[in-house]
N, CA, C and O atoms as a GROMACS GRO file, in nm:
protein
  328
    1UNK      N    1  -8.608  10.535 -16.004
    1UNK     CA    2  -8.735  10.505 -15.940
    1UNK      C    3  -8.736  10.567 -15.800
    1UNK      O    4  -8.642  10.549 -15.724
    2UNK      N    5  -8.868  10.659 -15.756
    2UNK     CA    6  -8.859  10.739 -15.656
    2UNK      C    7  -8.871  10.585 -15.549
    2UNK      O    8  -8.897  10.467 -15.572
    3UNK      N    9  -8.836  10.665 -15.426
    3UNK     CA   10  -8.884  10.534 -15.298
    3UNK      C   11  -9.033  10.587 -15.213
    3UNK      O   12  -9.032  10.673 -15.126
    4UNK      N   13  -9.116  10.539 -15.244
    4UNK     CA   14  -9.222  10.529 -15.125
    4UNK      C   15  -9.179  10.572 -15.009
    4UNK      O   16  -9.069  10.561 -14.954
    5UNK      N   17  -9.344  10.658 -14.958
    5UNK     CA   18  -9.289  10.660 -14.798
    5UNK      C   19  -9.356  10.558 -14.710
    5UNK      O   20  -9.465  10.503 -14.726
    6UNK      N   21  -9.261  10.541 -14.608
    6UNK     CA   22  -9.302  10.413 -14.534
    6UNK      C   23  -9.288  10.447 -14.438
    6UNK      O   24  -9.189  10.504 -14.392
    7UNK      N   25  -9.486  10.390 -14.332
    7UNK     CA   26  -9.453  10.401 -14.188
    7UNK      C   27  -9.453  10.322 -14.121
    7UNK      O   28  -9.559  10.261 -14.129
    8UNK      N   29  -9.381  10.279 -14.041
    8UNK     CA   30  -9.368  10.175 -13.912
    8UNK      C   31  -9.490  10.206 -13.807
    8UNK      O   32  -9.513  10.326 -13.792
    9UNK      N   33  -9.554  10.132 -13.746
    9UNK     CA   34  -9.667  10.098 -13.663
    9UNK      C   35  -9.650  10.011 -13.550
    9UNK      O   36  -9.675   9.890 -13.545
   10UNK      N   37  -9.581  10.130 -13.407
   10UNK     CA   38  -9.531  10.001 -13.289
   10UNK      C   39  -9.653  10.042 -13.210
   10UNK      O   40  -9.688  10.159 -13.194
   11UNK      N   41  -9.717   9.932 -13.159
   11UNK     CA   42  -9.835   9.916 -13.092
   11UNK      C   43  -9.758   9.892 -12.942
   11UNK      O   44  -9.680   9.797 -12.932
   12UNK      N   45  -9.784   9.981 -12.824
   12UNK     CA   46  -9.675   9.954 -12.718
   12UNK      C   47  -9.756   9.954 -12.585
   12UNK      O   48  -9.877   9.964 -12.607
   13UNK      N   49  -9.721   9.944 -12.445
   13UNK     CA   50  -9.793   9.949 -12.328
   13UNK      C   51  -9.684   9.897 -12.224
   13UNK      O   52  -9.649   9.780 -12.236
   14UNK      N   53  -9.630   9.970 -12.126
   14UNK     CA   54  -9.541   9.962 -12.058
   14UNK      C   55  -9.466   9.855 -12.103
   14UNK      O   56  -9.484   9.738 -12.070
   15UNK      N   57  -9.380   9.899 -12.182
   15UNK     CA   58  -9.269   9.803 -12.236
   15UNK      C   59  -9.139   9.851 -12.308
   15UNK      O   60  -9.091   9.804 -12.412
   16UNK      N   61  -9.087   9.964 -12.224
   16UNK     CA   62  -8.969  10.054 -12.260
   16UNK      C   63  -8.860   9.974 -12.310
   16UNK      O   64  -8.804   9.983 -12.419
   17UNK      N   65  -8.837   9.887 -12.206
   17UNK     CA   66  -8.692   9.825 -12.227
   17UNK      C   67  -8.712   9.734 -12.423
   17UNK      O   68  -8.626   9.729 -12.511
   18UNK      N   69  -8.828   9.690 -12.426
   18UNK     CA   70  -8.813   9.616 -12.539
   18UNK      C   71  -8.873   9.733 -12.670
   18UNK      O   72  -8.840   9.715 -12.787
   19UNK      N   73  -8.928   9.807 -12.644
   19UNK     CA   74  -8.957   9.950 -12.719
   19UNK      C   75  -8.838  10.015 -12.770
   19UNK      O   76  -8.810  10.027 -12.890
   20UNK      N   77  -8.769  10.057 -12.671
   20UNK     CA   78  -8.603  10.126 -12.699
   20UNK      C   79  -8.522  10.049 -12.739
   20UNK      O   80  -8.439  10.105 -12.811
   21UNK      N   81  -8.496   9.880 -12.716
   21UNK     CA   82  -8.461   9.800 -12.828
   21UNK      C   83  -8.484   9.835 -12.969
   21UNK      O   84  -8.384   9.870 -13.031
   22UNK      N   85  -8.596   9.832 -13.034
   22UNK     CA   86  -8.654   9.814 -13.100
   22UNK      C   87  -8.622   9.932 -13.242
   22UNK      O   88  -8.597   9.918 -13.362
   23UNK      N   89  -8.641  10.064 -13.134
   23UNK     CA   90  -8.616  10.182 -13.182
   23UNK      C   91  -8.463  10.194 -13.267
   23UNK      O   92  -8.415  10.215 -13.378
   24UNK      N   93  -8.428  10.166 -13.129
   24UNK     CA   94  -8.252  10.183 -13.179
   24UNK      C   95  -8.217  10.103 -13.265
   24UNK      O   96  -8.128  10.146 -13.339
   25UNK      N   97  -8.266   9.963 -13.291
   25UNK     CA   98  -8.235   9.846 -13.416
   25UNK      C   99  -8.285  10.003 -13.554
   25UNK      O  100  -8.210  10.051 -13.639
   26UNK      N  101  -8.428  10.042 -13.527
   26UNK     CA  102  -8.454  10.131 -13.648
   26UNK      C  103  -8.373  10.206 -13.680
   26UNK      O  104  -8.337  10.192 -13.797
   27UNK      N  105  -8.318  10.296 -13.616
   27UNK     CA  106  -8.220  10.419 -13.675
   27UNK      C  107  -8.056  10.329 -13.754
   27UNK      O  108  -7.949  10.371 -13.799
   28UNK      N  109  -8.102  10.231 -13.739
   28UNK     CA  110  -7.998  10.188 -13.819
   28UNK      C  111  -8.052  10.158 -13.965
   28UNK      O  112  -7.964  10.119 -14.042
   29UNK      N  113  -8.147  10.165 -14.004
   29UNK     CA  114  -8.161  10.122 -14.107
   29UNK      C  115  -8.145  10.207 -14.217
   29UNK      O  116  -8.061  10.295 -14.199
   30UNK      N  117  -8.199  10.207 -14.324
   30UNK     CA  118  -8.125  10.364 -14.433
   30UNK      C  119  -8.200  10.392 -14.512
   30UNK      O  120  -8.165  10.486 -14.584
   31UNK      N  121  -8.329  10.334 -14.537
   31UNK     CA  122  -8.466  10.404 -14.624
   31UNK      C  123  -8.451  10.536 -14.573
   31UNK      O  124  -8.422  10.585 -14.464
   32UNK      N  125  -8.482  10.579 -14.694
   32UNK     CA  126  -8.469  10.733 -14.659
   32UNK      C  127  -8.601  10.805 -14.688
   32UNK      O  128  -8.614  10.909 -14.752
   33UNK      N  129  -8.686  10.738 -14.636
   33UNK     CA  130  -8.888  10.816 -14.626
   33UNK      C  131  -8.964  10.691 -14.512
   33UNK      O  132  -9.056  10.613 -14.537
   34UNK      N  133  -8.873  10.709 -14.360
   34UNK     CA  134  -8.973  10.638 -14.284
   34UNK      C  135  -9.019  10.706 -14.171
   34UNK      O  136  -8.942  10.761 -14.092
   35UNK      N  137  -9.169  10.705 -14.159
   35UNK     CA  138  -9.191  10.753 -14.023
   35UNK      C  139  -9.215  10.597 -13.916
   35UNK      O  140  -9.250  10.482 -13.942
   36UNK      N  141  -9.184  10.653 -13.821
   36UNK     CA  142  -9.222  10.574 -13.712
   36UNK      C  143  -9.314  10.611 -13.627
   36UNK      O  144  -9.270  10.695 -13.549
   37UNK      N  145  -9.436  10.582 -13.607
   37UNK     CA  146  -9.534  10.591 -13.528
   37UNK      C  147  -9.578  10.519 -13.395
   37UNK      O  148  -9.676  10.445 -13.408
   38UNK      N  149  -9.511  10.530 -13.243
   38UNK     CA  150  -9.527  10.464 -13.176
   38UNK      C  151  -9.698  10.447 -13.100
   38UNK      O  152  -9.661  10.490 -12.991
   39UNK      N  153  -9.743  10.438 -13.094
   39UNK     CA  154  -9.895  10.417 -13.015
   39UNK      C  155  -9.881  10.356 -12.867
   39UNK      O  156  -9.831  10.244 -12.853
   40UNK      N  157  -9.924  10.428 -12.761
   40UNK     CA  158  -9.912  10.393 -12.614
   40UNK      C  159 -10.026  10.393 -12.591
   40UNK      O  160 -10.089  10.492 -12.627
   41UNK      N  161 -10.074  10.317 -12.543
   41UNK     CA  162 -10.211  10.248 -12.488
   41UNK      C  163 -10.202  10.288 -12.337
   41UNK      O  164 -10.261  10.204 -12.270
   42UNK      N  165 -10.149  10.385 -12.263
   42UNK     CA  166 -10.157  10.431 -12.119
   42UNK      C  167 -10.084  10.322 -12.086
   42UNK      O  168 -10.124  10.208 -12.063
   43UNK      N  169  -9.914  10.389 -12.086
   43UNK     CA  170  -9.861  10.317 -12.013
   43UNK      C  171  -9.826  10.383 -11.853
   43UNK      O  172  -9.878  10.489 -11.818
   44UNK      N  173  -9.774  10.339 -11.803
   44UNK     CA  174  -9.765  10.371 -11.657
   44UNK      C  175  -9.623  10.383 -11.595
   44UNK      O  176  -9.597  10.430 -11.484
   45UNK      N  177  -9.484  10.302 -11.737
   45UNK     CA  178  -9.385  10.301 -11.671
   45UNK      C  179  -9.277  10.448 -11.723
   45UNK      O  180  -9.159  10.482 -11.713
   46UNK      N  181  -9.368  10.485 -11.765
   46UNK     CA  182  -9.250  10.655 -11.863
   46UNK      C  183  -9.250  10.610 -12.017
   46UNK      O  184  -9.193  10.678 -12.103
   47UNK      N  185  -9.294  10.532 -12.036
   47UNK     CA  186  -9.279  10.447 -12.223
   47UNK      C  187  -9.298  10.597 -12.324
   47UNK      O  188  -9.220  10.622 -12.416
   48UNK      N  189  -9.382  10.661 -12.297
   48UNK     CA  190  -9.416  10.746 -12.410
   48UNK      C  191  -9.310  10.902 -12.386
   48UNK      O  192  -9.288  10.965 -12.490
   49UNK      N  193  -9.261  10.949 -12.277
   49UNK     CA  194  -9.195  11.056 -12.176
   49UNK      C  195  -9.039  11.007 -12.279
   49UNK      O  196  -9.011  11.065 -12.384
   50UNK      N  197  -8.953  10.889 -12.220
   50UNK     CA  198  -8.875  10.804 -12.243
   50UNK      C  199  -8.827  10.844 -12.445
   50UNK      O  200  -8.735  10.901 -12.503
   51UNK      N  201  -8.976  10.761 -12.492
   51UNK     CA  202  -8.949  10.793 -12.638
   51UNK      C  203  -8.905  10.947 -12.712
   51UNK      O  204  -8.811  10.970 -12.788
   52UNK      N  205  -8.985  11.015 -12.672
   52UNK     CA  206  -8.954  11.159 -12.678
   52UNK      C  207  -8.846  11.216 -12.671
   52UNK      O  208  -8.794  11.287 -12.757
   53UNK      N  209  -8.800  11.186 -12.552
   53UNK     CA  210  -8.634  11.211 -12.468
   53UNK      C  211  -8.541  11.156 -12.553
   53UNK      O  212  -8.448  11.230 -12.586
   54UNK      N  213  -8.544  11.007 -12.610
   54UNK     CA  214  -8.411  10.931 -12.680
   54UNK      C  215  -8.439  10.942 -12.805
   54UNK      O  216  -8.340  10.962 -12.875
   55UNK      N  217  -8.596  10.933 -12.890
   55UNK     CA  218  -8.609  10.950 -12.998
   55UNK      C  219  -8.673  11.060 -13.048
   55UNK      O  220  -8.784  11.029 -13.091
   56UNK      N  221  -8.637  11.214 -13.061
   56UNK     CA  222  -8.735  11.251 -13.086
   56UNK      C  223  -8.772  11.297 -13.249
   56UNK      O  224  -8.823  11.403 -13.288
   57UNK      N  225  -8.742  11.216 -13.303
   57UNK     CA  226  -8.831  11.159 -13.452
   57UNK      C  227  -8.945  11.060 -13.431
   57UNK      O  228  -9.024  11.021 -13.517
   58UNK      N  229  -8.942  11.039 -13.354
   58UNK     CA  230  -9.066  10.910 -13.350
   58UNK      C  231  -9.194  10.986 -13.286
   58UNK      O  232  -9.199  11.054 -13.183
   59UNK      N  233  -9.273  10.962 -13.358
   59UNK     CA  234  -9.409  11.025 -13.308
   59UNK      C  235  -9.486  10.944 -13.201
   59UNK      O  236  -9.508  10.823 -13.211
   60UNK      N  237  -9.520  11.012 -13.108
   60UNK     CA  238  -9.584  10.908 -13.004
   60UNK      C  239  -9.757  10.952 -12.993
   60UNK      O  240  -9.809  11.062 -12.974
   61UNK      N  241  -9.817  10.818 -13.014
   61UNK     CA  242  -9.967  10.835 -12.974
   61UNK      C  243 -10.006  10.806 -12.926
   61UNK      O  244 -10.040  10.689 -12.946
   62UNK      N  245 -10.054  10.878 -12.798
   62UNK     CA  246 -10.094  10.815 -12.643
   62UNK      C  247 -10.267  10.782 -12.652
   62UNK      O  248 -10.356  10.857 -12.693
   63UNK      N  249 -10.273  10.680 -12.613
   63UNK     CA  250 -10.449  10.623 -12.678
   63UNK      C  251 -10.468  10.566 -12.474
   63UNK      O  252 -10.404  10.576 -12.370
   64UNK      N  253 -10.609  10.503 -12.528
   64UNK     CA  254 -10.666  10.506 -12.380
   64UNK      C  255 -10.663  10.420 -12.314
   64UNK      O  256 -10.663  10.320 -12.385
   65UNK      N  257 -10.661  10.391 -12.195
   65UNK     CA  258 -10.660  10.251 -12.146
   65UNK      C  259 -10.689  10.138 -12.203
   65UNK      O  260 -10.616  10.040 -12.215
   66UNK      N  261 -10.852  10.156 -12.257
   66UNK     CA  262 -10.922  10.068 -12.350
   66UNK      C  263 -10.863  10.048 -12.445
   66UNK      O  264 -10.920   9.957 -12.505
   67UNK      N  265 -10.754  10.090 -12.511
   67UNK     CA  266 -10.771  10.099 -12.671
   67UNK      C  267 -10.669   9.935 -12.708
   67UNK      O  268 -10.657   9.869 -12.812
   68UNK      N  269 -10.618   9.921 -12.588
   68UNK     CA  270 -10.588   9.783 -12.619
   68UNK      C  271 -10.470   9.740 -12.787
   68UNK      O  272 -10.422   9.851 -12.812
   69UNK      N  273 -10.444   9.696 -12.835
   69UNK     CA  274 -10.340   9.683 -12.937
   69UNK      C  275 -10.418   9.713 -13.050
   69UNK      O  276 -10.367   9.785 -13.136
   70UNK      N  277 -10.580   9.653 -13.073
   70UNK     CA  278 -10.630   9.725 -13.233
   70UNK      C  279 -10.643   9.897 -13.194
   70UNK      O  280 -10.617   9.990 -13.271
   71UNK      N  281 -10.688   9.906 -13.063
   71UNK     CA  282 -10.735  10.053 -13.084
   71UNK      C  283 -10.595  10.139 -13.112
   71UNK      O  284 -10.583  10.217 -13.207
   72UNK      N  285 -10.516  10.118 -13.036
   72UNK     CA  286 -10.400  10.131 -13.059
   72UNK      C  287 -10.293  10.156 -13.207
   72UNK      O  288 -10.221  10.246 -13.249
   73UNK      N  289 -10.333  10.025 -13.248
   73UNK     CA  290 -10.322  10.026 -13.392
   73UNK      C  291 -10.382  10.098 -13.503
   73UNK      O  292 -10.327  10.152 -13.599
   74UNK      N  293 -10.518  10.090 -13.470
   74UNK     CA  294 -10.584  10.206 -13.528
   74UNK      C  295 -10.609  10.330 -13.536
   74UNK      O  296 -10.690  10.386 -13.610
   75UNK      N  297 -10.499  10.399 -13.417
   75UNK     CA  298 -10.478  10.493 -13.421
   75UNK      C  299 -10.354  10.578 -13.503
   75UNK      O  300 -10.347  10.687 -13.561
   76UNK      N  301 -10.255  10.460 -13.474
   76UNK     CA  302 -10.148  10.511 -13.517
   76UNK      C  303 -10.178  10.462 -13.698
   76UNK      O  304 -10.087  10.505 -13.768
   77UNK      N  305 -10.277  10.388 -13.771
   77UNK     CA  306 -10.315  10.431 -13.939
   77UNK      C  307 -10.356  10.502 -13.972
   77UNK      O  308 -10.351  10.539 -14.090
   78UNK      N  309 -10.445  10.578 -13.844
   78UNK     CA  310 -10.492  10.728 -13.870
   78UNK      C  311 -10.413  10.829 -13.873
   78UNK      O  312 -10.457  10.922 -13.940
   79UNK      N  313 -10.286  10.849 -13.813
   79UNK     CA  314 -10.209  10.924 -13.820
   79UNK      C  315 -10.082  10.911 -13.944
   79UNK      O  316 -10.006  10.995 -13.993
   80UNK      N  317 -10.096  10.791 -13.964
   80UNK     CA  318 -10.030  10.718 -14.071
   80UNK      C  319 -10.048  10.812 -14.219
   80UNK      O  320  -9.990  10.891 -14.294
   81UNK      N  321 -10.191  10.726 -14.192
   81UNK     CA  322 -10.270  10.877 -14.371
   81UNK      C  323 -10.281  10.986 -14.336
   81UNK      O  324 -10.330  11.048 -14.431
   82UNK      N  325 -10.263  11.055 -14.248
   82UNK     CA  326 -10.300  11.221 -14.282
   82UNK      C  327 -10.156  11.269 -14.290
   82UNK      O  328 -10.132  11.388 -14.313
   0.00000   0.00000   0.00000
């Protein structure tokens, strides 16, 4: 039986220290078809710079001040399906 691909959906906003937690718990895991899609809502402390630098498998989607955790979220399902 093939495995599905599966994407993770971190909805984030200046919150590195618990972001890069988070990350690093992932690369431990062993599915072998996951993307990770981080979504930054304009952070201000390096959150999205940071991800890039330590992870760069993780896709980062920088959304707008406004976009708040749904917009946020809804960005990174859009990038999810295509």
């Amino acid at each position: 039986m093939r495995s599905p691909p599966v994407a993770i959906l971190i909805p984030t906003r200046n919150r590195w220290a618990k972001t890069q937690r988070f990350l690093t718990t992932l690369t431990q895991q062993t599915y072998a078809k996951v993307e990770v899609i981080v979504a930054d809502s304009h952070s201000t402390d390096g959150t999205p710079e940071l991800i890039a630098a330590n992870f760069p498998d993780v896709t980062v989607i920088r959304c707008s001040d406004r976009a708040f955790w749904a917009g946020a979220m809804n960005a990174a399902v859009r990038t999810a399906m295509t």
